[in-house]
Each structure stands twice: as structure tokens, then as C-alpha cells.
C-alpha positions in Angstrom: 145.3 93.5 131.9 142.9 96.2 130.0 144.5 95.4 126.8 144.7 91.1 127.0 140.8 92.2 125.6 141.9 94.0 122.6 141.8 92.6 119.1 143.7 95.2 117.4 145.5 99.0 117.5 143.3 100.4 116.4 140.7 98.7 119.4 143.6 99.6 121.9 143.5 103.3 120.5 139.7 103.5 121.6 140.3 101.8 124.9 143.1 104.7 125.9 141.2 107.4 124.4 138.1 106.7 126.6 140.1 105.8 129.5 142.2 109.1 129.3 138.6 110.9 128.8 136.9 109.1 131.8 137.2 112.2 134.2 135.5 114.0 131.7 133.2 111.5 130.5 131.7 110.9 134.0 131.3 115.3 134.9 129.1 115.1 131.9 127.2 112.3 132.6 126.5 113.4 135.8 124.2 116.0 134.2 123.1 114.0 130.7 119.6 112.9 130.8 120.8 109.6 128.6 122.9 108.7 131.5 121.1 109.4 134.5 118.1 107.2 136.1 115.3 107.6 133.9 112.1 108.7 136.9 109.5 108.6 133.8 106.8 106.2 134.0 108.3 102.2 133.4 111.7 104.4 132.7 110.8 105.3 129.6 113.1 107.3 127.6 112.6 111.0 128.9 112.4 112.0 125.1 111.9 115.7 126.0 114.9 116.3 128.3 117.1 114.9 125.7 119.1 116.9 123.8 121.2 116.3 120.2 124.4 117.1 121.9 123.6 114.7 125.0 124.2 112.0 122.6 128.7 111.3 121.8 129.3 112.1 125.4 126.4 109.4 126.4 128.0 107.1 123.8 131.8 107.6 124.6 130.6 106.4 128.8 128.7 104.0 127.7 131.3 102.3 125.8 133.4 103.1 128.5 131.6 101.3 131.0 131.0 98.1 128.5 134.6 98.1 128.3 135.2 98.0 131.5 132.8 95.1 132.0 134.1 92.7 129.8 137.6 93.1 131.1 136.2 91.8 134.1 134.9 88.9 132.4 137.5 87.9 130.6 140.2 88.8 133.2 138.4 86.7 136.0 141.1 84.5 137.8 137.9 82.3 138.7 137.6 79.5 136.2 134.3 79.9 133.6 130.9 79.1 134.8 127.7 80.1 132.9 127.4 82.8 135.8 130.7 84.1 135.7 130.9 84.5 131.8 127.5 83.9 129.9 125.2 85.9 132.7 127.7 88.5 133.2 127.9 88.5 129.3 124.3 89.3 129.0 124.3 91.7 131.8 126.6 93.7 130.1 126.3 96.8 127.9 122.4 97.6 129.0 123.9 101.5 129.3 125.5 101.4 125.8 122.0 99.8 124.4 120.1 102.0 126.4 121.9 104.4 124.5 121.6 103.2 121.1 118.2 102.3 121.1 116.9 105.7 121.9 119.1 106.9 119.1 118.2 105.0 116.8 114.0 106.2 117.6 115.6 109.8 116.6 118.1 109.1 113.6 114.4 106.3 111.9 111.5 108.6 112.8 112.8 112.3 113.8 116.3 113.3 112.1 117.9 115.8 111.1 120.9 117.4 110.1 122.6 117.2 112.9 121.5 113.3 113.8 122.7 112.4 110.8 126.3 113.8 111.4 126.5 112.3 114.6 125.2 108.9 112.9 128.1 109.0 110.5 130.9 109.3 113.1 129.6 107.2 115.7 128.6 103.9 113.7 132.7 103.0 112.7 133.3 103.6 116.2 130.2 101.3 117.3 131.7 98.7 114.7 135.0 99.2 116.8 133.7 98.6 120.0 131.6 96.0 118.7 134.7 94.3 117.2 137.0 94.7 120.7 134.3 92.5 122.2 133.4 90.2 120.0 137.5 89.3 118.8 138.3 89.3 122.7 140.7 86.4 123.0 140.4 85.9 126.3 136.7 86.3 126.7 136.0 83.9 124.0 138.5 81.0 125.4 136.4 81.4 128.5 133.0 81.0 126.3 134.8 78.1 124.2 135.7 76.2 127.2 132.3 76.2 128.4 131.1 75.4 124.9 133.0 72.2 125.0 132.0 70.9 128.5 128.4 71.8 128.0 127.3 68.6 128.4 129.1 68.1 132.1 127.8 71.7 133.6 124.4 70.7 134.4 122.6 73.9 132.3 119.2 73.9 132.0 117.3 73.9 128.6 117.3 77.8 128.0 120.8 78.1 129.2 122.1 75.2 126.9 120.2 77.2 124.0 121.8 80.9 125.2 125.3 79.3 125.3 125.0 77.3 122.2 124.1 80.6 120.6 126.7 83.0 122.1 129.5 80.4 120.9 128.1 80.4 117.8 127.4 84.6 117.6 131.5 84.9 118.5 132.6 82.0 115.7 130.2 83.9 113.0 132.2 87.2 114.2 135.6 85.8 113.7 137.0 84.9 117.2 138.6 82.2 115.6 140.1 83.9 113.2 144.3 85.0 114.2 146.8 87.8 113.3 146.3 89.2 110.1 143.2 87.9 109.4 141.7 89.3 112.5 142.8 92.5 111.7 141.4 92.6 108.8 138.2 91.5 109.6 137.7 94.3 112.2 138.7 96.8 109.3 136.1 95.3 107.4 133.4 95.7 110.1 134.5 99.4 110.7 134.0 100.0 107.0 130.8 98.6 106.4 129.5 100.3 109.2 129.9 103.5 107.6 128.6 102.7 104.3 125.5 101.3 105.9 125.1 104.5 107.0 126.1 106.4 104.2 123.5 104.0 102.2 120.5 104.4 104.5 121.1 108.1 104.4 121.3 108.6 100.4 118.0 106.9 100.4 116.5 109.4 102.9 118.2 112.5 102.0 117.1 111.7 98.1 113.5 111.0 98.8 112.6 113.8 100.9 114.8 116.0 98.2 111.4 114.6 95.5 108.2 116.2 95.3 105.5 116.2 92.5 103.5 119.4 93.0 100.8 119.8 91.2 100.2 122.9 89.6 96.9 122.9 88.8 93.5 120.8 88.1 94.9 119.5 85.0 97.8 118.4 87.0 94.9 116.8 90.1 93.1 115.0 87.3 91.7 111.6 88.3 92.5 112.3 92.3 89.7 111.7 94.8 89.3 113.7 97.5 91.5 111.3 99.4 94.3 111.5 97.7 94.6 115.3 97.1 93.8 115.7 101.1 96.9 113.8 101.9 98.8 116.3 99.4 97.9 119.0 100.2 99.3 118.0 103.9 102.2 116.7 102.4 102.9 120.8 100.8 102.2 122.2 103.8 104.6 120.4 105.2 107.1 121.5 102.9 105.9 124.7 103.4 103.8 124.8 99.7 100.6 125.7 101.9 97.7 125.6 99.2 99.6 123.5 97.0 99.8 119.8 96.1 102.9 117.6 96.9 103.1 113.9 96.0 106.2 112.4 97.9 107.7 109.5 97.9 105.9 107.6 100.2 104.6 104.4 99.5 101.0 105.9 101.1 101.4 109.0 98.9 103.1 107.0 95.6 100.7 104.4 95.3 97.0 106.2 95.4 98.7 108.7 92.7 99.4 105.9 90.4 96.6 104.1 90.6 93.9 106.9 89.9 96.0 109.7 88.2 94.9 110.2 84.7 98.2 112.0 83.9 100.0 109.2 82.5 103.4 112.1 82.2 102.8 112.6 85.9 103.1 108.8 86.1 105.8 108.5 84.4 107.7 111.5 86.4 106.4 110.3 89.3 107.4 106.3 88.8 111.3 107.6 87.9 111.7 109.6 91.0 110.2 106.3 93.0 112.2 103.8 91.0 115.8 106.1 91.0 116.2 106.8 94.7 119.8 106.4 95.7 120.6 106.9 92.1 120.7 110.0 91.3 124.6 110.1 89.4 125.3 113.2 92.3 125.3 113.6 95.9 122.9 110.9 96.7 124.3 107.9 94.5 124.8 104.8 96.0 126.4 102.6 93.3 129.9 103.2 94.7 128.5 102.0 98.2 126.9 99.2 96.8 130.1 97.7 95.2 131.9 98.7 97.9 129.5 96.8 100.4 129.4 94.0 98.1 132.9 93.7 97.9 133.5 94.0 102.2 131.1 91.3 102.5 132.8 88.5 100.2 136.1 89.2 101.8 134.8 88.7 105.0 132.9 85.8 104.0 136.4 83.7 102.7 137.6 85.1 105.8 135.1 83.2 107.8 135.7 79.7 105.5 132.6 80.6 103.7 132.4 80.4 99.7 130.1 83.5 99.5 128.0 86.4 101.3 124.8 84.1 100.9 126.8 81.0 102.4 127.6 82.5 105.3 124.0 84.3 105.6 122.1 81.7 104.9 124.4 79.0 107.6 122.1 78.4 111.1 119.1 79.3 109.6 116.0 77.2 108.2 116.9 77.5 104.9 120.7 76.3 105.4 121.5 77.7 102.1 121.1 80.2 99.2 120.6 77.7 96.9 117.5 76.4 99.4 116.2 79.9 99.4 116.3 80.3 95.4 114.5 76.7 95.3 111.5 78.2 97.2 111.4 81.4 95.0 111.8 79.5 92.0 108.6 77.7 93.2 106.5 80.6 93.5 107.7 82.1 90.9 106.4 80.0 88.0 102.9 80.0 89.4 103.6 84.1 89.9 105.0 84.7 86.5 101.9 82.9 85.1 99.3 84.8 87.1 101.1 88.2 86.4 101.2 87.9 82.8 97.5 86.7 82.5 97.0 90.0 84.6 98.6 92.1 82.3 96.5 90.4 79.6 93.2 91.6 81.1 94.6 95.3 82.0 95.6 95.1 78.0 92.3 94.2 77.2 90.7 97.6 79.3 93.3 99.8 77.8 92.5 98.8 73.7 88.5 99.4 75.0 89.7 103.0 76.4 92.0 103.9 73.1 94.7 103.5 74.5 97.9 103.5 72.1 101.1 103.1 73.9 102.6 100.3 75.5 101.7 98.8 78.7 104.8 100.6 81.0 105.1 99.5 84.6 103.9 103.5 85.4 100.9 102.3 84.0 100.3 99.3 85.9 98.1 100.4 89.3 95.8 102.9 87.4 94.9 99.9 84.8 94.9 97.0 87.3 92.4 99.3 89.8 89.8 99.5 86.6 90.4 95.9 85.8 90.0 95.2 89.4 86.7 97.6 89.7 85.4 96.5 86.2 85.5 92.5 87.6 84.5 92.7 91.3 82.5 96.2 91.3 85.0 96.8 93.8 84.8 100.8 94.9 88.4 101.7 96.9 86.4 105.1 98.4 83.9 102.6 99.4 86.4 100.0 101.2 88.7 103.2 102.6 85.6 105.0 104.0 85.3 102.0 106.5 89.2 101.6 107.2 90.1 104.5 109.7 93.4 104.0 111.3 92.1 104.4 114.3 89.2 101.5 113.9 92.3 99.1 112.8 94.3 100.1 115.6 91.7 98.9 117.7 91.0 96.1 115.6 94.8 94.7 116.0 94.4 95.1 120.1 91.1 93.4 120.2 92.7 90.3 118.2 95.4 90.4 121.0 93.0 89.9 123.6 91.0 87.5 121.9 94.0 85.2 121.8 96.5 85.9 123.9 94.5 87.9 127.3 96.2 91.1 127.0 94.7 94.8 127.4 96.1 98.2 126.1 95.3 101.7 127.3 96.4 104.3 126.4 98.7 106.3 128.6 98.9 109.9 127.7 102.1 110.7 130.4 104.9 108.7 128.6 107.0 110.6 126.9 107.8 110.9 123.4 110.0 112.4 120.3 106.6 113.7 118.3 103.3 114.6 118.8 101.6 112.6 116.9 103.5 109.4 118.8 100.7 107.5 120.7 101.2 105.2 123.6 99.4 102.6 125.4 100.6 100.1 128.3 100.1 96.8 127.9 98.6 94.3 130.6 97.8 91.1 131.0 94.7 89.1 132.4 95.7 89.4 136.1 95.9 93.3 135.6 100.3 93.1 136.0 102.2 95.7 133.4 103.8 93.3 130.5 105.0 97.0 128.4 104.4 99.6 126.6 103.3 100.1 123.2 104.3 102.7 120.8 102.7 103.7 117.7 104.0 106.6 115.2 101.9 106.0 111.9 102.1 109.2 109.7 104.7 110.8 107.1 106.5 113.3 107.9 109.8 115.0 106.6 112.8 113.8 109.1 111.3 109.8 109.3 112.2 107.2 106.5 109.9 105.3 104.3 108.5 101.9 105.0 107.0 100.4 108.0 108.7 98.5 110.8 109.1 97.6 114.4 111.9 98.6 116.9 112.0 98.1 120.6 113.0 100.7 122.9 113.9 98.2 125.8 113.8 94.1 125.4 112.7 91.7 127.9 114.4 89.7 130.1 114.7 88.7 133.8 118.5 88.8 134.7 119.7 91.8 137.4 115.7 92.7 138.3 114.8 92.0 135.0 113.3 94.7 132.3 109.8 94.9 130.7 109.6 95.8 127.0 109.1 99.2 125.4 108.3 98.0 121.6 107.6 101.0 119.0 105.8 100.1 115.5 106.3 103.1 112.6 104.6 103.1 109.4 104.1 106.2 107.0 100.2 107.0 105.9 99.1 110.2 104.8 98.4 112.5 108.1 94.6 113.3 107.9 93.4 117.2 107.8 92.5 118.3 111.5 89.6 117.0 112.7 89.6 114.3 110.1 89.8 110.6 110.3 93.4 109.1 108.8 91.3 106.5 106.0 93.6 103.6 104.8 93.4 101.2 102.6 92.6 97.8 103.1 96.2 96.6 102.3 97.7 99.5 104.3 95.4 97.9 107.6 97.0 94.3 106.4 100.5 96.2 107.0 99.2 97.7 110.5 98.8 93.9 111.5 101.7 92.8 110.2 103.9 95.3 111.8 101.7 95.3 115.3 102.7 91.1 114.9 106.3 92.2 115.1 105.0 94.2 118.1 103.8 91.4 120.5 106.7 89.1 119.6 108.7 91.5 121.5 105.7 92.7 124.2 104.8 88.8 124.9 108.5 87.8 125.2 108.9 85.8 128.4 112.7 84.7 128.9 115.4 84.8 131.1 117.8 86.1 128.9 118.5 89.2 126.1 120.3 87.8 123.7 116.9 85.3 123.1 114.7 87.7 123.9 111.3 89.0 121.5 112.3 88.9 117.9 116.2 87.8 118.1 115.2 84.4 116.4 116.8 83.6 113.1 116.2 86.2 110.8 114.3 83.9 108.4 111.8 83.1 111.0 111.6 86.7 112.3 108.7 87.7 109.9 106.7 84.5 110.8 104.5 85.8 113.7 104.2 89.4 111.5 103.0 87.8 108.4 100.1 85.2 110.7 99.1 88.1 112.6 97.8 89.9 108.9 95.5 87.2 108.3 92.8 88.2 111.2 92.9 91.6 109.6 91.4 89.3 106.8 88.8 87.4 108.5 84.7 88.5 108.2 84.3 88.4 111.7 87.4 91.1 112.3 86.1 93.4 109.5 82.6 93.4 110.3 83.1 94.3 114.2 85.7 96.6 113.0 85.3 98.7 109.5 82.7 100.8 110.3 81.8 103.9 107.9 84.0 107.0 109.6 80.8 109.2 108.6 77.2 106.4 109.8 79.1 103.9 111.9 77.5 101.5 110.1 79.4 98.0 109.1 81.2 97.6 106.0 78.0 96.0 103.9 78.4 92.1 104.0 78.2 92.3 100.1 81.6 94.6 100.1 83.3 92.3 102.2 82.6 89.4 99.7 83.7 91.5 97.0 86.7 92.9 98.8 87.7 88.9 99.6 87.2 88.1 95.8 89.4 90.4 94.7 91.9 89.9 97.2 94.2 88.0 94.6 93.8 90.3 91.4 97.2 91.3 91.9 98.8 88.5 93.9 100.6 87.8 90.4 102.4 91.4 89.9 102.6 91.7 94.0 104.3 88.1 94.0 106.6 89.0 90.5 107.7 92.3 92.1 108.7 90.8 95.4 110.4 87.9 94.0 112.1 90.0 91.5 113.9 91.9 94.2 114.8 88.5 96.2 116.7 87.2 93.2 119.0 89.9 92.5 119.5 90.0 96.9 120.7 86.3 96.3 122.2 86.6 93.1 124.6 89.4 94.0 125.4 88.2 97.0 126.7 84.9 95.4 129.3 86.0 93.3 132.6 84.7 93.9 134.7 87.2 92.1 136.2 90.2 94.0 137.0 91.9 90.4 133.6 91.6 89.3 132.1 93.0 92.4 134.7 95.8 92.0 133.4 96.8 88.5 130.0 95.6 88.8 127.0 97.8 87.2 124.7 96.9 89.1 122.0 98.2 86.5 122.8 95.8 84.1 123.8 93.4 87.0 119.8 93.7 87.6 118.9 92.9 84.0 120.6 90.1 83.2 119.1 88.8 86.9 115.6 89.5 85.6 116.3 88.3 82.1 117.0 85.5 83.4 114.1 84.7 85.3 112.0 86.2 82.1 110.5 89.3 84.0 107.7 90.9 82.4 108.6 94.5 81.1 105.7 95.9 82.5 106.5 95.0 85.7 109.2 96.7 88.0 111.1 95.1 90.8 110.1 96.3 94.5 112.9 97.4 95.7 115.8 98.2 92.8 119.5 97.9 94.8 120.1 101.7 95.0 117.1 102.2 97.5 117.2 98.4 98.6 117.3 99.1 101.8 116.7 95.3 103.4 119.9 94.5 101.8 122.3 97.3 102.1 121.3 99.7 105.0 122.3 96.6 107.4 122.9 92.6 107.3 119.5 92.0 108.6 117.9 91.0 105.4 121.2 90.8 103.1 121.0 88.1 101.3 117.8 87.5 103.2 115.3 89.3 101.3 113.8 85.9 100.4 112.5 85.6 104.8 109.3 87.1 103.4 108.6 84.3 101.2 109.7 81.8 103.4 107.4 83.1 106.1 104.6 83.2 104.0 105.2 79.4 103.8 104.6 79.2 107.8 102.1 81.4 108.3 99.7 80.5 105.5 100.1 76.7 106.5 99.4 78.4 110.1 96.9 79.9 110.1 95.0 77.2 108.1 95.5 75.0 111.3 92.6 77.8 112.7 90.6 77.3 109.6 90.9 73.6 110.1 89.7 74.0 113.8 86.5 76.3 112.8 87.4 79.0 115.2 89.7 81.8 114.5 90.1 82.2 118.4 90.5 78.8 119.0 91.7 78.7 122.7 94.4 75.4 122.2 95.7 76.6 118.9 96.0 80.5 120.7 98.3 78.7 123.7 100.1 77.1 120.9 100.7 79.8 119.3 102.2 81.8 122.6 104.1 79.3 124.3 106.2 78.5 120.9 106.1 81.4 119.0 105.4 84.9 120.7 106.6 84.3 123.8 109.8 81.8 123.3 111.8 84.4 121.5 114.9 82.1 120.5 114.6 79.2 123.5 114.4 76.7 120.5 115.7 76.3 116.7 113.2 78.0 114.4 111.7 74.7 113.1 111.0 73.3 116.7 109.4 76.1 117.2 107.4 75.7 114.8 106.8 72.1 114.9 105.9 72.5 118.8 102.8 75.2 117.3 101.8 73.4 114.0 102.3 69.7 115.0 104.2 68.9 112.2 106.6 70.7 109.5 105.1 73.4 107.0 103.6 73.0 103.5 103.8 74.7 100.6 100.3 74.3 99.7 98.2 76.6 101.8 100.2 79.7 100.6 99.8 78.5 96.7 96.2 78.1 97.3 95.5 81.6 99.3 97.5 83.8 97.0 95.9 82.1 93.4 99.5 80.8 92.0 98.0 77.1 92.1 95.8 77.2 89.6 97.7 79.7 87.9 100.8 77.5 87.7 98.9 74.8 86.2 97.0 77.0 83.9 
């Protein structure tokens, strides 16, 4: 009976193994922290009791235990009811997430050697158990049978939407497929689980490998204080204490390039930035990326789909790739224009300084900030000195109270992986725990680049339901001791974003995982992010807020006007470069060749892309493919890069329904904006959603207008 819910062999091999193991499985668990009842406060993660070896034992009963539950789904002698097969369904596997979850905090923000070797051999056998479930014969005929009476079983709205969605989940993961072909396609699964890995882990491994230290003041010419504060924290943590190290970090990167007078240094710098995962050696990902790239058009024909993109790109707003290009394409000619008349001006600076060389893309944010300073007297020492991190953090709660009634306080007897990981509990207006909030906000050897959000625990309200435990990362410079952590304005924009990612988990109110927080379709999933930045934006935010981290005193009403003026002097390169790196996502993730995937140079791939599209030279792409980690560390954003863009639609013509009201807070829009966005999670399509918010479908037009590519594009 164990094996009528195995796909495969090699699935069967995994069931046998882990039941021949179970007596031992079980003595360990009895003493692993991972598998025991967690007695911290709202059963947190008891991150200090954990230990790296707790982890493959905690994995192997876990998927043990899953295993076990869906063979008594799928072996029920009952006939198939939504409780007996959809419920159970989603009360399964909460150990083996548990699990995962907490790993996956350790292996993003505090790895190490030993992490990543576990990483590597567990994530094909994840894939494998993943597979076993999902290509269950039995489980899905029970799922498909429900599917097609749907109409006769008298579900309510969120259950229609949770079956709808698991029928569709198992389809997209081949539980149609038979024989051969499902073979195959868990092979494939297995395979690209451990080149995601391997990717993710090139990129990491190869960045913290790269430091500039600078030897000297000639090396430190241009720096303010600022910026050699951060590295000189970033060499002591390399252990280069009095030294200066500029790493990889976007927080560290940027500030270098834009006030460095070294233009070698630049240039030194820019190539480390722009080659990660390329380095022809041990950290080269061009063999994964073909590899990848080849895995994921076999499994697309598998699935009747023409390409990667095809199959991405099916249930989601867009529909298609070709949709997604059509939006880009949009932008783009309203970007291109902008960016090119930008480069003009920075052109213009450079022949007044002497300048004699070409204008290189390492060149780009040290120009642009004097052409930005020369035309708005705009002072980024000025605008930092009233941006501490801690001012924004309070900032982003205070917005969350203003619209949606919620409080945080900070709880100081949670546990966590590092000290400088902060947490608060969240309530709501009747005083009743909703979650908890984590933040981790500095760089730090052992965390990877970028900022994002993860949860520790979903909501939902099956089995005694669960509260969320929601964890935003980002990566700024850690401040000296005693010292405020000073951010830019954009860097605050990003603390928004990320802390909107946050409360679309923390305000999630459904009965059900699967729909739970921010498990909508993937290009609707940066939507309540990207609105969430725009309070960060408002007057009445940054004069309550920025305060001087010296006086006290308000960011000066004259630097705010200044600071909004300028906020589109580089919406043209910051528009080019972002749309640059969603063509070649969608590009090569439409080819329909295997033999050119399995020979492609994805360098030149990249050119011709960008040739294309008539990129300016000065001008490099965000994210080039052997660091693009949207689209190769995982499927969430592969062939899916484009979300950004098509969120900006939404939440510019958002937010402007506030403008149009008068009130930023305004109290109907705020209820709106709850019940169909931050606390629906996936009880609707994406566009009902939005519709149910808005009124009415988006336009194009307020995100043209805010970002300066209107004009520009007619220009």
C-alpha cells in the first residue's frame, strides 16, 4: 500500500531507506531541538539550541512523517471529500516545513561551510520527496475527482479557490504526465535542484571571496566619512582591522562608485561587481546556466508547453511572455530616451572637468551624483544625516498603524541566529498577538547580497491554526559602536519595500496554507512591496520621520523639495538597467532549441539581447546571468524578472487612488487595501484582487508620469 504513492525507483528507494531508518530516526529526534515542541515564546525557532548536525536527522523524520501522511491520503478506502483529501493535504508536512524554513534563515543570513554541504545533499533529496508527492497517482485521482465535481460538493468560496489551485499546482507538476515521461520529469526536478544550489552558492562563495582594500589615502580619495566608516567595518570583519575593505555589497558598491575619484579603483571595483559567478574557476556558473536552461525546456515540452516562458508565464496576469515583453517594450522606449539624454548631461560635466576618456558604465554614479548635485543642489551627506535606519524602521511601523491598526514592540526574549537580529511582536487594535517581526539589516560575511523577505511560519487556521513569524534581510553597512546605521534615501525606499513583503504575510487572514501571505501569483507578489515604498516618499512621512541623527531637527522643508525633484534624475539608467536584465530573463527562456541551449554563450547570448534593444554602452545590465540570481538560484522569478515592472504598473496606478482621495491615510481606501490585498493572500485571481482595491483595472499612465518616461518618450 506504501508504494501505490510512489512515482518512481528511485522515489521508492527514499521511502525504504527512511522506513528501514525510522527506529533510528525517532531515538534522535527524541533529543533534536528541530523536532521537539518548541516552549520559546509564540514557538519560535529556539535558534540557540540548534545545532548544524541537528539538521539531516531533522530532515530524514520529517520526510518520514510527510510520507507517511500522504499514504493515508491517498490510500483512504473513504471516497474524496475536501476534508479527507484537500484539508488533510494542507495539514500535511508542517514538520518537514518547520524544518526547512528554519534552514533556510541559516543557509540566507548565517552559513557556513558546513550549511552549505548539507545544502548540497539535501536539496535533490527535497526535489525527490517533493516529486513522490506531487506525481502520487493515487493522491492526485482523489484531487481530480473532486476537481471535476466541484460544482456538486457545496465548497465555500475559499475552498473552491484552494482546490482550484491544488489541481492546478499537481497538473503544472506533471501528475498527468505517465511512464517514461514521469520518470523523467522527476529526474529533471532532482537535477535542477542541485544546480540551484550550486548556482546560489557560486554567487556567495565568489562575492565574499572579493575585496577592494584600500591601501592608502590615495586609494580613499573622494570617500566621505560615511563611506570609509562602513569599510573600515567591512576589514575588520575580515580581519584587516585598520584597513579599508569595499565588498560587494550593493550598500558598500554603490557609495564607492559614486564618490571615488579613483576612476582604476572603479573600474577594479565594477569588474569584480559585474563578473560574480564568472570567474572561468571554481566559482563559474556558465556550465549551470546551460545546464538549467536546458532542464527547464525539456520539462516545459514535457508539460505541452512550447517554452520555459510559456509555461511560467500560464495562470498568471500576464498570460504570456510575449505579454510580459509588450509591457517592457513600453517602458523601455520612454526609458531608453531618458537614459541617453542622462548620459548627455553627465557628458556635458565631464568635458567641463577635463575629462578625456569615454563615458564607461564604471563611470556612471560618480558623474550622475555631480550632475544630480550640480541641478538640484542636492547634498547626499545632507539627505543621509537625516535617514538613520532606525528612524525608517520606525517610520515603516508607524505607516502600518496609520492604515491598517497594528502595533510593534519590540520583544527582546525571542530567540535568534545573530546578534544584531531584532524582533518585535506584532498586535492589532484589540491588543490580540497577529506575529512576529524580524529584522536582520546589516552585512556580514556568511549572509547573501540583496534584500528580501522570508517567513519563519505562515498563517493559517486549520489543526489550531498558526500565527506568522515573517523575517525581512537587507544588507547596509553596520555602523561603528555607538553610531547611528545612516542610509540613503533609496536604501529607506528598499526598507519599505521589503517591510511591504512583511505585512503581506503578518496581515494574512485565511483558512488555508497553501493561500496564505504572499503565495499569490508570482507576478502580483511584489505589488503590496512596491505600494508600500511610496509612503516612504510622501512629505508628511519624511518630515515626522528624517530627523538629523546629531540636532533632531526635521529634514529642512527646502531638502525635501529638492530631494523630490531629483527623484527621477536617474529613473532613465535605473529603468534601462532593470529592463535590460528582464529581456535577456525572457529571451533565454524562450528559446526552443535544446542544441542551442546546450552550446549557448551566454555572454554573447547577452549582447546580441541588448543589441537588439539598442542598449547604451555606458550603461550595464542589473543583474548579468552568472550572478542573476531571480532567475537561476530558483523558479521564483525565472522567466519572471519582468513582476517588477508589472507591479510598478499596480502600484503606481495605486497609490494615485490616495492622491486622488487627498489623504494618504485615507480610512476607505486603507480597508480596501487590507481586505483585497494584504490580508487575502491568494482567496482570489490576482486581477480580482486588484479590481476589488482599485475599482477598476490598472493603467499605465501613473507609472509613466511618476518615473519621468512620459515626457521623455515623447521628447
Amino acid at each position: 500500500m506504501a508504494l501505490n504513492l510512489l512515482y518512481s525507483r528511485s522515489a521508492a528507494a527514499l521511502f525504504l531507506a527512511l522506513m528501514t531508518a525510522l527506529p533510528t530516526i525517532r531515538a534522535q529526534s527524541s533529543d533534536n531541538p528541530l523536532m521537539q515542541r518548541w516552549d520559546t515564546p509564540f514557538g519560535a525557532p529556539p535558534f540557540g539550541r540548534i545545532g548544524t548536525k541537528d539538521f539531516e536527522p531533522a530532515f530524514e523524520a520529517a520526510m518520514q512523517k510527510n510520507l507517511a501522511e500522504i499514504a493515508a491520503i491517498s490510500s483512504n478506502t473513504s471516497a474524496p471529500t475536501f476534508d479527507n483529501t484537500i484539508a488533510a493535504l494542507e495539514q500535511a508536512g508542517w514538520d518537514l516545513a518547520r524544518v526547512q524554513r528554519t534552514f533556510s534563515a541559516l543557509t540566507s543570513s548565517a552559513t557556513n561551510d558546513e550549511l552549505r554541504a548539507i545544502q548540497s545533499r539535501m536539496a535533490p533529496r527535497l526535489a525527490t520527496h517533493s516529486s513522490a508527492i506531487m506525481l502520487n497517482a493515487a493522491l492526485f485521482a482523489r484531487i481530480d475527482s473532486l476537481f471535476n465535481q466541484r460544482a456538486t460538493l457545496g465548497l465555500d468560496a475559499e475552498q473552491s479557490r484552494v482546490l482550484e489551485l491544488t489541481h492546478t499546482r499537481f497538473v503544472r507538476a506533471g501528475a498527468k504526465l505517465e511512464g517514461a515521461d514521469r520518470e523523467r520529469l522527476a529526474a529533471i526536478t532532482k537535477e535542477l535542484a542541485g544546480l540551484y544550489t550550486s548556482f546560489s552558492q557560486n554567487v556567495q562563495k565568489g562575492a565574499e571571496a572579493f575585496a577592494l582594500v584600500l591601501s592608502g589615502d590615495a586609494d580613499r580619495a573622494g570617500l566621505p566619512d560615511f563611506v570609509l566608516s562602513a569599510a573600515a567595518q567591512a576589514a575588520s570583519d575580515r580581519g584587516l582591522d585598520g584597513q579599508h575593505a569595499i565588498t560587494l555589497a550593493r550598500s558598500s558598491f554603490e557609495p564607492f562608485m559614486t564618490f571615488s575619484t579613483r576612476r582604476d579603483l572603479r573600474a577594479k571595483l565594477f569588474a569584480g561587481w559585474t563578473n560574480r559567478g564568472e570567474s572561468a574557476g571554481e566559482f563559474d556558473n556558465a556550465d549551470n546556466i546551460r545546464r538549467i536552461l536546458q532542464l527547464r525546456l525539456e520539462r516545459a515540452r514535457l508539460l505541452g508547453y512550447e517554452d520555459f516562458s510559456a509555461y511560467r508565464t500560464a495562470n498568471t496576469m500576464a498570460g504570456t511572455g510575449q505579454s510580459a515583453k509588450d509591457l517592457l517594450d513600453e517602458v523601455w522606449a520612454g526609458a531608453l530616451a531618458k537614459a541617453n539624454a542622462e548620459a548627455d548631461r553627465i557628458r556635458a560635466i565631464m568635458r567641463k572637468e577635463g575629462a578625456d576618456h569615454e563615458l564607461r558604465a564604471w563611470d556612471w554614479w560618480h558623474y550622475a551624483e555631480k550632475a544630480r548635485a550640480a541641478s538640484y543642489d542636492l547634498d547626499e551627506d545632507a539627505v543621509k544625516a537625516h535617514l538613520s535606519l532606525d528612524n525608517v524602521l520606525r517610520a515603516q511601523f508607524a505607516v502600518a498603524k496609520r492604515l491598517f491598526g497594528i502595533e510593534f514592540t519590540p520583544r527582546g526574549d525571542v530567540p535568534t541566529y545573530h546578534p544584531d537580529v531584532r524582533v518585535w511582536e506584532v498586535k492589532n487594535t484589540s491588543g490580540e498577538h497577529v506575529g512576529l517581526f524580524y529584522g536582520d539589516y546589516f552585512a556580514r560575511p556568511g549572509k547573501r547580497s540583496g534584500a528580501w523577505m522570508s517567513a519563519l511560519r505562515t498563517q493559517h487556521r486549520l489543526g489550531g491554526g498558526s500565527t506568522p513569524l515573517i523575517m525581512n534581510n537587507c544588507n547596509y553597512n553596520k555602523p561603528a559602536p555607538g553610531k547611528p546605521a545612516l542610509i540613503t534615501m533609496r536604501e529607506a525606499e528598499v526598507v519599505f519595500h521589503e517591510f511591504g513583503h512583511a505585512l503581506h504575510g503578518l496581515l494574512s487572514n485565511v483558512t488555508y496554507a497553501s493561500i496564505s501571505g504572499t503565495s499569490v501569483d508570482y507576478d502580483f507578489v511584489e505589488f503590496p512591496a512596491q505600494i508600500y515604498e511610496h509612503w516612504m516618499r510622501q512629505p508628511e512621512v519624511i518630515k515626522e520621520f528624517a530627523l538629523h541623527h546629531e540636532t533632531g531637527e526635521p529634514m529642512p522643508s527646502a531638502l525635501i523639495e529638492r530631494l523630490r525633484a531629483a527623484a527621477n534624475a536617474q529613473s532613465g539608467f535605473d529603468n534601462v538597467e532593470y529592463i535590460a536584465s528582464a529581456f535577456v530573463d525572457l529571451a533565454c527562456h524562450r528559446i526552443t532549441d535544446p542544441e542551442v541551449l546546450a552550446s549557448l554563450d551566454i555572454n554573447s547570448f547577452e549582447d546580441g539581447v541588448l543589441a537588439q534593444a539598442r542598449m547604451p554602452k555606458a550603461i550595464e545590465m542589473r543583474h548579468r546571468s552568472p550572478h542573476f540570481l531571480h532567475s537561476f538560484s530558483g523558479e521564483l522569478y525565472a522567466s519572471g524578472y519582468y513582476t517588477y515592472m508589472w507591479a510598478g504598473v499596480l502600484d503606481n496606478d495605486g497609490f494615485a487612488a490616495f492622491e486622488e482621495a487627498g489623504n494618504i491615510y485615507d480610512p476607505s481606501l486603507a480597508r480596501k487595501l487590507y481586505e483585497f490585498v494584504y490580508s487575502a493572500g491568494n482567496r482570489r485571481p490576482a486581477m480580482n484582487a486588484y479590481v476589488g482595491f482599485r475599482g477598476r483595472e490598472p493603467s499605465t499612465a501613473p507609472l509613466l508620469r511618476n518615473r519621468g518616461l512620459d515626457a521623455a518618450k515623447k521628447d
